[in-house]
C-alpha positions in Angstrom: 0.0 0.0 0.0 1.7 3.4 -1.1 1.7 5.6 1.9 -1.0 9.5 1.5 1.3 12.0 0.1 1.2 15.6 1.2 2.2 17.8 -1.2 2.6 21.7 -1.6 3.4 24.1 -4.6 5.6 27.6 -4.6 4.8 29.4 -7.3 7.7 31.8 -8.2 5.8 34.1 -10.4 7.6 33.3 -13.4 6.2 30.2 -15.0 8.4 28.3 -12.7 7.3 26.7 -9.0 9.0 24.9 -6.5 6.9 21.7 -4.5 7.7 20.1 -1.2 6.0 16.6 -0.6 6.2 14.4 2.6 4.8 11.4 3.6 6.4 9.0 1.2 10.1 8.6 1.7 12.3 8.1 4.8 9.4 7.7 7.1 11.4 6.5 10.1 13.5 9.9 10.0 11.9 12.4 12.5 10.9 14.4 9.4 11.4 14.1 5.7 10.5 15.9 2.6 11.4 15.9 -0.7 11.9 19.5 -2.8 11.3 19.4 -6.2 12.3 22.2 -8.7 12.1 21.0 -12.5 14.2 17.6 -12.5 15.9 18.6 -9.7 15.2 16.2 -6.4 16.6 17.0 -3.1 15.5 15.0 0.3 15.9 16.1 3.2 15.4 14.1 6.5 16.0 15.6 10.3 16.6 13.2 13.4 17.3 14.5 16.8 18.1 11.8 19.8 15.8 11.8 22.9 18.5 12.1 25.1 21.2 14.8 25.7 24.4 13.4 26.6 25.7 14.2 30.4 28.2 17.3 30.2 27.2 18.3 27.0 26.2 22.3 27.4 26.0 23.0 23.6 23.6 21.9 20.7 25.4 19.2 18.6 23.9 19.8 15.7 25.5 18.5 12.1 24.1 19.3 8.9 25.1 17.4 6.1 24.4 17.8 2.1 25.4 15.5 -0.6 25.1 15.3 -4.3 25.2 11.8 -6.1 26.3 11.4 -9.1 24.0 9.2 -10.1 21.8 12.4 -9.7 23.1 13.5 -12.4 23.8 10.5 -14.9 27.3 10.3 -14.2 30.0 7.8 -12.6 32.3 9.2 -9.9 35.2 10.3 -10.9 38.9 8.4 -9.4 39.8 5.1 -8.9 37.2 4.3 -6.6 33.9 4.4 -8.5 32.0 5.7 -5.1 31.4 9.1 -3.6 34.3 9.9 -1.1 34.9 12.7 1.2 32.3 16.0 0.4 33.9 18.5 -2.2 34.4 22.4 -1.4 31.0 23.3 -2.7 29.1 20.6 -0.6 30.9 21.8 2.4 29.6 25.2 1.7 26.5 24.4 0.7 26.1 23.1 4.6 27.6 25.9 5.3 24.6 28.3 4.6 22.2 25.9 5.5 24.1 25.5 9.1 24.3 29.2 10.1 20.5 30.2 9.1 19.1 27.2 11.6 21.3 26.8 14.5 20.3 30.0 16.1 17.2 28.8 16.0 16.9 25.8 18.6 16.4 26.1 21.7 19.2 27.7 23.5 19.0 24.9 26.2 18.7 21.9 23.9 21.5 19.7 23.4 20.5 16.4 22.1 22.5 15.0 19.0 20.5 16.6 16.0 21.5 15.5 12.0 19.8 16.9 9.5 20.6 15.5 5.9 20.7 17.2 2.7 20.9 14.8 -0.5 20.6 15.5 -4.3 18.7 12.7 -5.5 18.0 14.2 -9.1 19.6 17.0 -11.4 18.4 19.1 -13.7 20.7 21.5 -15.0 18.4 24.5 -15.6 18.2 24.5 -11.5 21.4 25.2 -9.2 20.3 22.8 -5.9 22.1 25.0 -3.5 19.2 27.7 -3.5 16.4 25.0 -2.6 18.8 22.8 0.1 17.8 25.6 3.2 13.9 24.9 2.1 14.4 21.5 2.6 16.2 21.4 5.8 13.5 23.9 7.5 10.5 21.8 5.8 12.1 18.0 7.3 12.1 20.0 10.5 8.8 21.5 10.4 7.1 18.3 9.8 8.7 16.4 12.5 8.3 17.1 16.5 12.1 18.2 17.1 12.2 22.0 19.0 12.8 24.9 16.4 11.9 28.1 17.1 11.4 29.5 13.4 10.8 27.8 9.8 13.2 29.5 7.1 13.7 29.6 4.1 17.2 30.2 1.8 17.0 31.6 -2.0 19.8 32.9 -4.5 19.0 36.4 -6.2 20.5 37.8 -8.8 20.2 40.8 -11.1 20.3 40.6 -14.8 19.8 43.2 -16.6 18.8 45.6 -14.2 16.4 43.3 -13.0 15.9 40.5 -10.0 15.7 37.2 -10.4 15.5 34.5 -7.8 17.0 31.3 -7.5 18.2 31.8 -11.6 20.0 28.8 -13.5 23.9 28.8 -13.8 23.5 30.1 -17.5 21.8 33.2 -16.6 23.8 33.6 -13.5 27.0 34.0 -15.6 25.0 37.2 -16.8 24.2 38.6 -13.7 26.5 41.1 -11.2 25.4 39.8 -8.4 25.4 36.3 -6.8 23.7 36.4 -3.3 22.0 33.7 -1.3 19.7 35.1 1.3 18.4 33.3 4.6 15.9 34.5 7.0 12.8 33.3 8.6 9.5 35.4 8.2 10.7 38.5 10.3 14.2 38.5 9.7 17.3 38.4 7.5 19.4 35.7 9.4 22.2 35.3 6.8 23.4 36.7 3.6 26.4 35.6 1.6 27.2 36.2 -2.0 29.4 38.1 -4.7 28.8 41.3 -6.8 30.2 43.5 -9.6 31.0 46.4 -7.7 27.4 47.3 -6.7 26.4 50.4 -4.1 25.3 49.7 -0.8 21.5 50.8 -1.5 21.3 48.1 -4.5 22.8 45.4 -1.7 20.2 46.0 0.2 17.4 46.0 -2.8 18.6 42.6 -3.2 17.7 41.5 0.2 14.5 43.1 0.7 13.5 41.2 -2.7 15.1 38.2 -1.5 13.0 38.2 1.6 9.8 38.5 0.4 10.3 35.1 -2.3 11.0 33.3 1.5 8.2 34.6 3.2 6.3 32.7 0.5 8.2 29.6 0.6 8.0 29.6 4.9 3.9 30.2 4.4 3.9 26.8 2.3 5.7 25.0 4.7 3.4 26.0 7.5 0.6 25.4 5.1 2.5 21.7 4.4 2.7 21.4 8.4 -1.1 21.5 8.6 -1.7 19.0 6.2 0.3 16.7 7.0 -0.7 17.3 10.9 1.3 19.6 12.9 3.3 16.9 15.8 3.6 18.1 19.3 7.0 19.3 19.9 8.5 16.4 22.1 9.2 17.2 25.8 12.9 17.4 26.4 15.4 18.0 29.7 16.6 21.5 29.4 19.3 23.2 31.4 19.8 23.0 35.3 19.0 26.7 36.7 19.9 28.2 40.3 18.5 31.5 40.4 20.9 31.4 44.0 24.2 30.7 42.4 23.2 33.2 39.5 22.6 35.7 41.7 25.7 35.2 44.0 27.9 34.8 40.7 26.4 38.4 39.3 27.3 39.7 42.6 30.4 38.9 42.6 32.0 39.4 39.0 30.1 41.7 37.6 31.6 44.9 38.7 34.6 43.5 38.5 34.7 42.6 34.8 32.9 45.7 34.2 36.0 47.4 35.3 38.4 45.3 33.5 36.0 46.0 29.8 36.1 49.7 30.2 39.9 50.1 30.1 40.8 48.7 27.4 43.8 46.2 27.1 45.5 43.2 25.2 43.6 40.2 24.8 45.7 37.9 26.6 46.3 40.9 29.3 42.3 41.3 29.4 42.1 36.7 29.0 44.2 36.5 31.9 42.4 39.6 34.2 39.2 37.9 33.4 40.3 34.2 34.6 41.5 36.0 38.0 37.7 37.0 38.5 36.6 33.8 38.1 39.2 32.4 40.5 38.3 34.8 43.1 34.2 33.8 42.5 34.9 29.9 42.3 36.6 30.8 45.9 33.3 32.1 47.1 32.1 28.4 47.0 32.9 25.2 49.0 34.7 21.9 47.0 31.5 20.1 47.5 29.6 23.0 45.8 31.8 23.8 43.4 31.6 19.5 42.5 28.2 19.8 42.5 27.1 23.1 40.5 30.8 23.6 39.3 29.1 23.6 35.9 26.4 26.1 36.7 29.1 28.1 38.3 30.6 28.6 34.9 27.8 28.9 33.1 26.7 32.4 35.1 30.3 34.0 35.1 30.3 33.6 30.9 26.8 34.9 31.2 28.2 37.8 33.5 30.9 38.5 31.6 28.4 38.9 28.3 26.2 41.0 30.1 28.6 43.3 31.3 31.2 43.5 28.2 27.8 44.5 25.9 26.7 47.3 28.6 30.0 48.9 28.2 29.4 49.3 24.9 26.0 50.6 25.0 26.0 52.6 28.0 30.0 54.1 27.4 30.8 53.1 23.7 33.8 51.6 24.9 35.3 48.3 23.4 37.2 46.0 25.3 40.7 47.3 23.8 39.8 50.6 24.2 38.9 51.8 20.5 35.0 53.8 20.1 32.4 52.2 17.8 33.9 53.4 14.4 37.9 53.1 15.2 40.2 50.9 13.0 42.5 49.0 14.8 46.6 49.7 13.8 47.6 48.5 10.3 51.1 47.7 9.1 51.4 46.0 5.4 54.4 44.6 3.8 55.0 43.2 0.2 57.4 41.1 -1.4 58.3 39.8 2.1 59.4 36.3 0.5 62.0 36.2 -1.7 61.4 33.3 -4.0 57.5 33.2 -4.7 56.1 34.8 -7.1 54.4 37.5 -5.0 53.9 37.9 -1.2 52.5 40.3 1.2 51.9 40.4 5.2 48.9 42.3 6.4 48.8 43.1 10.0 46.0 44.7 11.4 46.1 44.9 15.9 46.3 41.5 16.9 45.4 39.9 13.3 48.1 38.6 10.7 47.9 36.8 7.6 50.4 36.4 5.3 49.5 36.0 1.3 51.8 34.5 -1.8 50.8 34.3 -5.3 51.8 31.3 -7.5 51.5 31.7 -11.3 51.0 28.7 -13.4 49.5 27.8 -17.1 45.9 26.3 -17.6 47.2 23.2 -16.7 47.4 24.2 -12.9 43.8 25.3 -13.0 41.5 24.4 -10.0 39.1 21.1 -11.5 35.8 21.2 -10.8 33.7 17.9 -11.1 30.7 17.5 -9.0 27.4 16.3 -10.5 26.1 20.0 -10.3 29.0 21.2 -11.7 31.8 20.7 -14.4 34.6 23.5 -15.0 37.6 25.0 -13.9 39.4 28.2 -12.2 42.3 29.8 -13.1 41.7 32.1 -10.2 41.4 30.3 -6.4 42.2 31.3 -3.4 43.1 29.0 -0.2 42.9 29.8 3.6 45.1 28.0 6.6 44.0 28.7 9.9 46.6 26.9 12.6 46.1 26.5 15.7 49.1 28.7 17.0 47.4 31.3 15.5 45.6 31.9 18.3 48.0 30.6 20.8 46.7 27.3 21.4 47.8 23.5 20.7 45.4 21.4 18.6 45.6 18.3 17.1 45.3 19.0 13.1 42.7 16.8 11.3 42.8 18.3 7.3 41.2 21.2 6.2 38.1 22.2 8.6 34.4 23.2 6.6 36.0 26.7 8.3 39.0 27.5 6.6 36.7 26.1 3.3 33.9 28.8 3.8 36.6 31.2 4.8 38.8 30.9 2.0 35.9 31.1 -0.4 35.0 34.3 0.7 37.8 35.5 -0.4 38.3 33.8 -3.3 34.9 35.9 -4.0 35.9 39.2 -3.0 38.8 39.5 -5.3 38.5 37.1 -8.4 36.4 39.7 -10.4 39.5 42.0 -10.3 41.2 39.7 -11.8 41.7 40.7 -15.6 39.7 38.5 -18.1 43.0 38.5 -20.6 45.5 37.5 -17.7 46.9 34.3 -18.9 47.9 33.1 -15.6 46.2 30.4 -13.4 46.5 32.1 -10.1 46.8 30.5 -6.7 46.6 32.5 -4.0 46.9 31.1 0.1 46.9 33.1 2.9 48.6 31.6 6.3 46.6 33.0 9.1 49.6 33.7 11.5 47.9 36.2 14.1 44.2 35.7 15.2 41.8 38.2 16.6 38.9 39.0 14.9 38.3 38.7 10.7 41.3 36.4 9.4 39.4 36.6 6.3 39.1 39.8 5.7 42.9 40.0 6.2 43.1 37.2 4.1 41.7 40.3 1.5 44.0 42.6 1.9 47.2 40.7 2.0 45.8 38.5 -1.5 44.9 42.5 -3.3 49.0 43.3 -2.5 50.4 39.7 -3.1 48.9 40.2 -5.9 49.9 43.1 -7.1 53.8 42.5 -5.9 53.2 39.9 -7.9 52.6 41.9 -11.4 48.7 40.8 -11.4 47.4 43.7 -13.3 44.2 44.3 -11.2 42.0 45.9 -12.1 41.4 47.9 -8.8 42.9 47.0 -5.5 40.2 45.2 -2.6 40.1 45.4 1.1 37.7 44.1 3.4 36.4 44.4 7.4 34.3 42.8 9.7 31.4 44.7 11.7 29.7 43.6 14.5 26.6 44.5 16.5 25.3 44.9 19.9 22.0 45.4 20.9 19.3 45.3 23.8 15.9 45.5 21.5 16.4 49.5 21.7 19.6 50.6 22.1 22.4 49.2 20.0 26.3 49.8 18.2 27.4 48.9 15.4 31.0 47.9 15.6 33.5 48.4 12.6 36.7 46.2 12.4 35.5 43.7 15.4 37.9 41.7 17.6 36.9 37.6 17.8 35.2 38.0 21.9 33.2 41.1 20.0 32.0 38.4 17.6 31.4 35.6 20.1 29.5 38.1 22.7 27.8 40.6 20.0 24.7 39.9 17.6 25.9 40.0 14.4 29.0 39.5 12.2 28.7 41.4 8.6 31.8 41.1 6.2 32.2 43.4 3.8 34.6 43.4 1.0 34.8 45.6 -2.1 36.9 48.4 -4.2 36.6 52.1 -3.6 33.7 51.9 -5.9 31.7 49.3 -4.7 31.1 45.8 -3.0 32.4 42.5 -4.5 31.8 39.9 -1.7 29.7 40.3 1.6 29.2 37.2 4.4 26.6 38.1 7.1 25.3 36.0 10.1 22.3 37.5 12.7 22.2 35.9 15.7 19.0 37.9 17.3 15.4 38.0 15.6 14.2 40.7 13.9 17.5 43.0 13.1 15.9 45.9 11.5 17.1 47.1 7.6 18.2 51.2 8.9 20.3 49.3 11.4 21.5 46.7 8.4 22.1 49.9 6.3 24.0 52.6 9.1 26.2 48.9 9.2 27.0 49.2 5.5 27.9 52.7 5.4 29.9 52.4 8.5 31.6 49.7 7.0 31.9 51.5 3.7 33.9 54.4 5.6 36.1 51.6 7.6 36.6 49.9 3.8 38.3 52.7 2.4 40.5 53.2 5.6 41.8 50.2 5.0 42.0 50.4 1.4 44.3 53.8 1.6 46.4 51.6 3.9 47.1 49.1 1.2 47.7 51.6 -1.5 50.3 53.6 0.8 52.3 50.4 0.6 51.7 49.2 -2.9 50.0 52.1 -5.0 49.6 49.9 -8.4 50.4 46.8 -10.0 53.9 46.1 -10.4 54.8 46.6 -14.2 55.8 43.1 -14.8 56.3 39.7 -13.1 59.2 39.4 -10.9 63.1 38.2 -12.5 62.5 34.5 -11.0 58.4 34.3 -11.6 57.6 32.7 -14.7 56.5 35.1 -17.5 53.7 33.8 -19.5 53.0 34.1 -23.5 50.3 33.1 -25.5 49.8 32.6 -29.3 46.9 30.7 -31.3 47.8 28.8 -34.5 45.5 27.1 -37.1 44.5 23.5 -35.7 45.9 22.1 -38.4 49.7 22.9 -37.5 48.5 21.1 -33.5 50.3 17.8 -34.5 53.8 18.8 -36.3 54.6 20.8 -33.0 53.6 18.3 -30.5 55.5 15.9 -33.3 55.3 12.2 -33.4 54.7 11.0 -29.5 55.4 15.0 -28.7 59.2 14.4 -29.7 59.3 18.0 -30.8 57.6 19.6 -27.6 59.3 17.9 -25.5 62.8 18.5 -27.3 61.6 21.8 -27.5 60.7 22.3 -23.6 64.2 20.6 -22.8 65.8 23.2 -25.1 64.4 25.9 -23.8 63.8 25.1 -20.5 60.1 26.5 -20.7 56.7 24.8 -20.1 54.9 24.8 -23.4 50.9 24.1 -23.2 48.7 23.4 -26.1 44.7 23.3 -25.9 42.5 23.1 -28.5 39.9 25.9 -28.9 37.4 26.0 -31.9 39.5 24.4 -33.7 42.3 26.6 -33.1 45.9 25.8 -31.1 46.1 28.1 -28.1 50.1 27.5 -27.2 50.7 28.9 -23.4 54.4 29.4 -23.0 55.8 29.7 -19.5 59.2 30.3 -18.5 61.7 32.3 -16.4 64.2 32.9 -19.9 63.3 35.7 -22.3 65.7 33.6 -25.0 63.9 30.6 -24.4 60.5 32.4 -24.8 61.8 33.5 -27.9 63.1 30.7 -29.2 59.9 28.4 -28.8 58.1 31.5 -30.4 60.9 31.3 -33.7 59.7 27.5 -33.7 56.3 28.2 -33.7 56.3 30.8 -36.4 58.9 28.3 -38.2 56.0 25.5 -37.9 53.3 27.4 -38.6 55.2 29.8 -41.6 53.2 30.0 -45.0 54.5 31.8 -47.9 52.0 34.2 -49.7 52.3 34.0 -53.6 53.9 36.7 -55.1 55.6 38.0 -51.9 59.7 38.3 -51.2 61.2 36.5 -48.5 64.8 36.4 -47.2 66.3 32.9 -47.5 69.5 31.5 -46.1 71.5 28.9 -48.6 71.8 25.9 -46.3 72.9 23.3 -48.9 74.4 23.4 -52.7 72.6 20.5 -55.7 74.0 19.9 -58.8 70.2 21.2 -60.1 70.3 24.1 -57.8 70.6 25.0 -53.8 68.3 24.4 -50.7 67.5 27.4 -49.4 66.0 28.2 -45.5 63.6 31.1 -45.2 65.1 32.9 -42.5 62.1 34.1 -40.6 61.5 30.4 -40.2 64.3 28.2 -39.7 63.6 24.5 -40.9 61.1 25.4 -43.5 63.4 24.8 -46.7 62.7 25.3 -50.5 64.4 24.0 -53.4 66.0 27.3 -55.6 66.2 25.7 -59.0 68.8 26.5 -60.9 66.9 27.9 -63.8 65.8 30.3 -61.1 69.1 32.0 -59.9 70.0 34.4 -62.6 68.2 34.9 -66.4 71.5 33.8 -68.3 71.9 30.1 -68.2 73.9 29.3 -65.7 76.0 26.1 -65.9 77.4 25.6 -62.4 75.7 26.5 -59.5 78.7 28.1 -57.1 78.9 30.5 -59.4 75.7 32.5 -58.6 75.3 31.0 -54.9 77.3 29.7 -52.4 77.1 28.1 -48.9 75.7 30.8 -46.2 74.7 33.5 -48.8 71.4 35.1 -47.9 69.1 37.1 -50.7 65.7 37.8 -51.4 63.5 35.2 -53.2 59.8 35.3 -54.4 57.4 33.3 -54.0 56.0 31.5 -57.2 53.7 29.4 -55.2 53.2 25.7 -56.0 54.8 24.1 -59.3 51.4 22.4 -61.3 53.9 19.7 -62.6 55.9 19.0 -59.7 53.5 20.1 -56.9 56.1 21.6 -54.9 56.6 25.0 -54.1 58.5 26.9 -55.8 60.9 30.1 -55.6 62.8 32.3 -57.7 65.7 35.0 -57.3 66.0 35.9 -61.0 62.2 36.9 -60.9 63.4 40.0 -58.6 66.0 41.2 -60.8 64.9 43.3 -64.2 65.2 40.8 -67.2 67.9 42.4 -69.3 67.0 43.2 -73.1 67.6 40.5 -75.7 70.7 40.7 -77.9 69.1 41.5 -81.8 70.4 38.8 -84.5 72.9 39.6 -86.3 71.9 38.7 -90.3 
């Protein structure tokens, strides 16, 4: 018997509609649905244990998305026929879906909670990303886990001056900006995306747009929720509370850490003055309390220290190392710090570092991209360490976290449409986050805009970036420019914002409060636009421009194209000839076919061997026009006449007949030509009887007058 189906339809105004159905699939999961936009299938499932595990005093919550290839008609690619670890964009695709619904559980819930993104079909008219944040909020909303608020995720973009939500991959390569939007109905809860420079007003256009396409989708998932019979949310053990120990712990530390935020200092100076306070409050309580509510003891001080840190802000508009609202903290930049890369810069901004290099390559080092949603390259990427010394602690190092991922994307975002679309470099760029407090990727930005540029990237204009921050009580509130990591971890709100003096390229935002209104959203963008530029004249002072050319030990990088047909006699039989020619030359030579053209990339550190693989190329690829003069070389001497070498191409050879060298008959051949002379011939083109080409040097001499017969 095939189980009822409970189905619901978005219509996005455009001929297009998005459904969710539950009720068939995955029925043991606490909640599943399946999303359907044109062929594409996602399902969804949510499943949350009954039980929180003792100790545990956070919400363990994994979100998980998948695409199969299968999904898309196509075998995994490796030796291993079998999907393996997630890609980049998987990892960020959980990303966006993690950040909008975290902050929206129950702040004392801590049982083990998966929710499980998979694409089960693809079509490729619809990008799966945009619809993976619908699914996770409608598995959730038909099952009886706690979650505050349903949300919804969407990708806008603008094309042609106009809006478009969740658009295919085609028309997204048209568009100038790239943005996916979460919020729930009330509230913008996280924005990430790309642009071409746009103003602040158009960012938030695109938001406002954004919003109301999820307010639609939400209302069909409540309307789905109904239908399908709305479960009681389960009963579940929530935090131990002691208004008594609360109370003695605010007591105690609250003045005290008050104190310590208003001054302004250091943040291991300001770490370590903090710990004292909770020494001197953990003193205020026996060992048998202290084993017995130890954990609620804890738990009060962090939630003293919050309180109080976010009142000197609001009440003094004092940060905790001493800067106002709007301040920038100190910035020192320096490029070309490595000697042997191909361009490096360190960007040190108060207790951040990162250093940048640039590595330039040929299309062979570009950045594969084979997912069942997506097939490509990049000859622009961008990649983004974070080690654990960075922020002065020892960790055990487990390959590349979904952080530095997310992170390093970002910037790989902000700058890549600066990059020229004529550079013929692929372009690796990695930071190495050295220094930690507060926005490592946004000084991932600014170090990559000077690497680059010490680096002989001709950008087009140089990027910086910066991190605000937000603290509110529901009426008062500060926005924060340039924020330090405790202002992120206590505040409301962490909005990156990269871009050029003219306009945004990249933004990241997460909310963590309901309900942040758009004039605070907007006084956040202009602030940040002023802190932008701060930092931007800070770059320029240490690199105003581009350098002029790559560096003396970078590789320098040539192009040419040659008819398709000329392909095979310079990769030569096996690719003898290139690979003579590479050893030669000591260059890299690449050779792709493009419309049925040869685009040759030549790469090398040796002006003469550049050259040289270019003389070979024009030598392979040189075609006499009839009736033209070239110079030719004599490079061997015939009875019949001499082989001559045009020298603008060395190794193409034509036979000189001797008929051709002079109008008088000539008997022997040495005595018009000899070994090494060089002379104009022209170019008769192809003999009809021989069917070889032909040349003459007579044939640019005057023919002298004929002798009269004498009678």
């Amino acid at each position: 018997m095939i189980p009822q189906l409970f189905v619901e339809k978005i219509d996005l105004g455009d001929g297009r509609s998005i459904t969710i159905e539950t009720g068939r699939l995955a029925k043991q999961a606490d909640g599943s649905v399946v999303v359907r936009m044109g062929d594409t299938m996602i399902l969804a499932t949510a499943v949350s244990a009954r039980t929180s595990n003792p100790g545990v005093d956070f919400l363990p919550l994994t979100v998980d998305y998948r695409e199969k290839f299968a999904a898309a008609g196509r075998f995994p690619g490796g030796f291993f026929k079998r999907e393996a670890r997630p890609s980049d964009s998987e990892v960020l695709t959980m990303r966006l879906v993690d950040r909008v619904l975290r902050p929206l559980f129950p702040d004392d819930y801590h049982a083990e909670t998966q929710v499980m993104i998979q694409l089960m079909s693809h079509d490729e008219e619809v990008m799966p990303d945009a619809l993976a944040g619908l699914a996770a909020s409608a598995a959730l909303a038909v099952s009886d886990i706690p979650f505050y608020n349903l949300i919804s995720e969407v990708r806008v973009a603008r094309i042609d001056g106009k809006l478009v939500i969740n658009p295919s991959r085609e028309e997204l390569e048209k568009s100038d900006i790239d943005m996916m939007i979460g919020a729930s109905m009330d509230s913008v809860a996280m924005v990430e995306g790309e642009m071409k420079e746009i103003s602040e007003a158009e960012m938030i256009e695109a938001i406002k747009f954004a919003h109301e396409a999820i307010k639609v989708q939400i209302q069909a998932q409540y309307r789905l929720q109904e239908a399908f019979g709305k479960k009681e949310i389960r009963t579940y053990e929530g935090e131990r509370e002691n208004e008594e120990i609360y109370a003695k712990v605010k007591a105690a530390a609250y003045d005290k850490i008050y104190a310590i935020a208003k001054v302004g200092s250091a943040k291991h100076e300001r770490g370590a003055a903090f710990a004292e306070v909770k020494e001197e409050v953990k003193a205020l309580f026996t060992e048998e309390e202290l084993a017995a509510d130890g954990d609620l003891v804890s738990k009060y001080f962090y939630k003293t220290n919050k309180e109080a840190v976010r009142n000197v802000v609001l009440e003094l508009g004092v940060r905790l190392d001493g800067r106002k609202t709007t301040d920038i903290r100190p910035i020192w930049c320096e490029t070309d710090y490595l000697p042997r890369v191909h361009g490096s810069s360190l960007f040190t901004r108060g207790e951040t570092q990162a250093l940048a290099t640039v590595t330039l390559g040929t299309s062979r080092e570009a950045n594969q991209i084979d997912s069942p949603s997506e097939q490509g390259e990049e000859k622009f990427y961008l990649h983004y360490n974070f080690p654990p010394f960075s922020t002065g602690e020892a960790k055990p190092l487990r390959g590349t976290s979904r952080r530095e991922v997310g992170h390093g994307n970002l910037a790989q975002r902000a700058l890549k449409n600066m990059i020229p679309a004529d550079c013929p470099y692929t372009i690796r760029v990695v930071s190495e986050v050295l220094e930690s407090n507060g926005s490592s990727s946004m000084a991932t930005v600014c170090a990559g805009t000077m690497a680059l540029m010490d680096a002989g990237v001709q950008m087009v204009k140089p990027v910086s970036g910066i991190a605000m921050g937000l603290i509110t009580d529901g009426e008062k509130f500060a926005v924060l420019s340039d924020i330090l990591g405790d202002e992120d971890h206590l505040g409301d709100m962490d909005f990156k914002v990269t871009g050029t003096a003219d306009g945004i390229t990249a933004c990241q935002m997460d909310i963590k409060i309901d309900g942040l209104r758009y004039d605070i959203m907007e006084q956040a963008l202009a602030q940040a636009r002023d802190g932008r530029l701060h930092i931007l004249g800070k770059l320029t002072e240490t690199i105003a421009a581009p350098r002029a050319d790559v560096k003396a030990h970078a590789p320098k990088i040539i192009t040419r194209t040659i008819p398709g047909n000329f392909i095979g006699a310079l990769i030569g039989p096996g690719g003898k000839v290139i690979q003579e020619l590479q050893k030669a030359t000591g260059t890299t030579i690449v050779i792709n076919e493009v419309d049925e053209q040869g685009v040759i990339e030549i790469l090398g550190t040796d002006p003469a061997g550049i050259e040289a693989v270019l003389a070979k190329i024009a030598s392979i690829t040189f075609k006499p026009v009839l009736g033209e003069a070239y110079e030719v070389k004599v490079i061997k001497m015939l009875d019949f006449g001499a082989v001559v070498e045009y020298t603008a191409a060395p190794g193409n050879e034509v036979l000189l007949h001797v008929s051709e060298l002079a109008w008088e008959r000539t008997e022997n051949v040495a005595d018009v030509v000899k070994m090494g002379d060089v002379f104009q011939v022209k170019y008769l083109g192809v003999d009809p009887k021989t069917k070889k080409e032909k040349v003459s040097k007579k044939a640019l001499v005057p023919r002298p007058p004929r002798e009269e017969k004498k009678e």
